[in-house]
N, C-alpha and C positions, 0 to 999 in steps of 0.2 A: 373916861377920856377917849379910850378907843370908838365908845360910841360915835360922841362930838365928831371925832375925826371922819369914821366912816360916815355920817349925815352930808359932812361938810366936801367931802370930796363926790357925793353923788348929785349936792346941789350944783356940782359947777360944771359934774361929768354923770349926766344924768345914765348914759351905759356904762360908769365905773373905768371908764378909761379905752375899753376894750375896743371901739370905733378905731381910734387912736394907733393901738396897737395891729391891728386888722390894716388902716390903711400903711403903715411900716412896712409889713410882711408884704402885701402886697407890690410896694413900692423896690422892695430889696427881691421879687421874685420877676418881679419886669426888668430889672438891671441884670439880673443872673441868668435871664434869657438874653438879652441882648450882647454880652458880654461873650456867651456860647454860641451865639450865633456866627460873631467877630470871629471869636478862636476856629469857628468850622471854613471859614472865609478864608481866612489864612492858612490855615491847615492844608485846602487844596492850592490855594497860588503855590504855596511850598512844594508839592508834590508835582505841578505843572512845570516848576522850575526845575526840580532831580529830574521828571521825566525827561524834559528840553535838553536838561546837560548829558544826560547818556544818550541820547539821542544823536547830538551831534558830535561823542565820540566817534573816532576813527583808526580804527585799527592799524598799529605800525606794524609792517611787515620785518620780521628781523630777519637779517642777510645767513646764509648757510658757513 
């Protein structure tokens, strides 16, 4: 029966599947770059934004 099975899954995926899964990985490694790329994107707006706000702090002088 395992035979059958295995024939029958190579007649219809003659690489056994593994294109298949190849184009997945790949699919899921081009998301996960792009994804890091965002988070780096953001990552410095954020940092331009703390920069900007201490920036335009202004020191209170407190009276004697």
């Amino acid at each position: 029966m395992q035979d059958f099975m295995r024939n029958l899954v190579v007649a219809f995926w003659p690489d056994g599947g593994q294109g298949h899964a190849r184009r997945n990985a790949w699919s899921a490694m081009v998301a996960d770059t792009k994804r890091a790329r965002e988070r780096a994107s953001a990552e410095a707006v954020v940092q331009g934004a703390v920069a900007a706000g201490e920036a335009a702090r202004v020191p209170v002088a407190v009276g004697h």
